[in-house]
N, C-alpha and C positions, 0 to 999 in steps of 0.2 A: 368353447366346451369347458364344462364343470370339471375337478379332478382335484384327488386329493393329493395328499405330497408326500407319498410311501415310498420309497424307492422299491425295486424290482425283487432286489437281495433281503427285502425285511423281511424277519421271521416274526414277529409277533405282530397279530393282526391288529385292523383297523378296528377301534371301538367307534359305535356310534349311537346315537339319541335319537329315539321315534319321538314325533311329538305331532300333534293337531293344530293346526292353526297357529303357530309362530312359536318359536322358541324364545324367550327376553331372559335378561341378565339378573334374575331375582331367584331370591329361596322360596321354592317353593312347598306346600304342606297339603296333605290330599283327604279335607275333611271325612268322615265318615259320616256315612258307611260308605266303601267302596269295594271292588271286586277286585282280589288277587291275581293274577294271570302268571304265569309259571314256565320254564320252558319245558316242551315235549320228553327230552332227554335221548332222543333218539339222533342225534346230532346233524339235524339241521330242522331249524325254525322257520326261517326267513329265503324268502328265492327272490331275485327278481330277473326275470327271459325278457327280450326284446321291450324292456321299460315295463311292463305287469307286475308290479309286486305283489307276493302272496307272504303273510304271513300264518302256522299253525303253531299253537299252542294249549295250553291246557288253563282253565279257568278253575279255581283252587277252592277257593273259599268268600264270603263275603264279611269282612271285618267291618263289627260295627262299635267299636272302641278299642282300647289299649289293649292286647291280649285277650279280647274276644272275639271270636268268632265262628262262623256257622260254614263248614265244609260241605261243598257245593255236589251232590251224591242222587244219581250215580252223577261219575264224572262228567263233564264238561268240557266242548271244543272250543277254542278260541281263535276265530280265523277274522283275517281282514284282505281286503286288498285295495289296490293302490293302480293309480297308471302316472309313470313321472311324465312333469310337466317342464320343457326346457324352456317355456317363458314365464313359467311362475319363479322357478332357479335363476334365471335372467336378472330378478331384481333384485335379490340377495347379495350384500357385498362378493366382492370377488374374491376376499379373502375367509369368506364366514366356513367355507366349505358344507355349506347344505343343500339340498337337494329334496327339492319338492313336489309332493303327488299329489293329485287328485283324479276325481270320480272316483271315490271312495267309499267303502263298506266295512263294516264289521258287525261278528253274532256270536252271541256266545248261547250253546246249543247241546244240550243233553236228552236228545228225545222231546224233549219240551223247549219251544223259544222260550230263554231267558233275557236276551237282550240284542238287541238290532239298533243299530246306528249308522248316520253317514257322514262323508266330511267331505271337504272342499278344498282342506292343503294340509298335506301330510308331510312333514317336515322330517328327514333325515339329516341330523350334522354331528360331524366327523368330532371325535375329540383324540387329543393328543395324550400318548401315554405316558410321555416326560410329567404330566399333569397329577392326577388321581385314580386314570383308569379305570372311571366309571362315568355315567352318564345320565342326563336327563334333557326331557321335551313337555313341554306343554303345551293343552291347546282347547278351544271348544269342536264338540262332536255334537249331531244333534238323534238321539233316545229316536225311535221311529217305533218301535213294539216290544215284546218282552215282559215278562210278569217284573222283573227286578227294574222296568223301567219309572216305575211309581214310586219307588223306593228309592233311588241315588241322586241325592243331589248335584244340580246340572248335568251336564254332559262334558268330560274333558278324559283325558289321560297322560299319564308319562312313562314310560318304560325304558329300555337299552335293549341292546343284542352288540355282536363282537362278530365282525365280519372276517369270516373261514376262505372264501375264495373270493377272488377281482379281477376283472380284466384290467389292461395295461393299456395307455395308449402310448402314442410315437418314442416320448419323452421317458417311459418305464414307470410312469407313477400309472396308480388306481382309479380310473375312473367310474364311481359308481352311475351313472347315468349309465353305463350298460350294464352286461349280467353281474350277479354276485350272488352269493348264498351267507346266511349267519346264521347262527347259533347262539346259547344262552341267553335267547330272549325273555326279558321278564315285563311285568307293568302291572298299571291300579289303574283302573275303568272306575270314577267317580270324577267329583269335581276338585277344582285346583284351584290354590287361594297362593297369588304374590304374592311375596312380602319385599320390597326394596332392602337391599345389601347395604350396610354401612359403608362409608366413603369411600374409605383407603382398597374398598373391593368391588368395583365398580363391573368386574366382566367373569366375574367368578360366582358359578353357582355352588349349595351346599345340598344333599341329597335327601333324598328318602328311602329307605331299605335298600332295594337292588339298584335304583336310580340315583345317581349320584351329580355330578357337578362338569360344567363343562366351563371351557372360554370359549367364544363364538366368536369374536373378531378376528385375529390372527393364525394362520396357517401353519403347525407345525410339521417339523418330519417326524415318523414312526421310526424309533430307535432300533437298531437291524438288535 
């Protein structure tokens, strides 16, 4: 069994990184145009009951360069969901703490499809707050309908959330492969371009807006 390494008494929650199809150790950058996604502000985003993840959030705007962009009106739902997979999490170092879903969907939906998509491995992993405190995922989705689906190149995403509730297992750490709930989810629905990290930073990513930077191989504790 997956689990992350909180102890029972931590007060500052788990941060973690949504990502599509694998998370790697690169900077990433999210050409444009893509779709802003925002959290609710209703405080909570993200649920996941008996392995179902459901994400709700708000789709914002679609930015199609540096400080421009076209607010998505009327507003806009952003929902996904997920079912975790404990043999796709299986092959995951034991130390990465991720945790992966599929049979996957997402739509983002104002009255009008604007965009429909599926995936195959939705990658949740844990980052340490000793670190930066912020996160990121990357991954391919694949467009399935949508008027904005002509318009974004590829299909990928990155975002965060910051996990509010967890269950415990035997040992008192958090294992999310059962329920949990989060908040401040954000993310960009376009495409995702690596870039390889210079040497001396080989497991550190560097962010984009809300999404920020993770280490992925080693297991920290969340500082009470």
């Amino acid at each position: 069994m997956r689990y992350l390494n909180v102890p029972r008494y931590a007060k500052a929650p788990a941060l973690l990184a949504l990502g599509l199809i694998g998370t790697q150790a690169h900077a990433v950058t999210v050409p444009y145009p893509y779709v802003d996604v925002i959290t609710l502000g209703n405080g909570i985003d993200v649920t996941q009951t008996g392995g179902a993840l459901t994400v709700a959030a708000t789709a914002d705007a679609v930015v199609t360069a540096l400080g421009v962009q076209t607010p998505i009106l009327p507003q806009a739902t952003f929902s996904l969901t997920g079912q975790y997979s404990a043999a796709l999490s299986a092959l995951e170092s034991p130390t990465s703490n991720t945790y992966d879903y599929t049979n996957g969907t997402f739509s983002i939906n104002n009255g009008t499809n604007l965009l429909t998509g599926t995936f195959t491995d939705l990658k949740l992993t844990s980052v340490s707050s000793a670190l930066f405190d912020i996160a990121i995922g990357a991954g391919a989705v694949t467009y399935t309908g949508g008027t904005l689906a002509g318009t974004l190149a590829g299909g990928t995403t990155v975002g965060s959330f910051t996990v509010s509730t967890y269950a415990t297992n035997a040992n008192g750490v958090a294992d999310l492969s059962q329920n949990f709930t989060g908040t401040s989810f954000t993310a960009k629905v376009g495409a995702v371009t690596a870039v390889p990290l210079p040497g001396p930073l080989p497991l550190l990513l560097s962010g984009i807006g809300a999404a920020g930077a993770f280490a992925g191989r080693r297991r920290r504790a969340i500082p009470a």
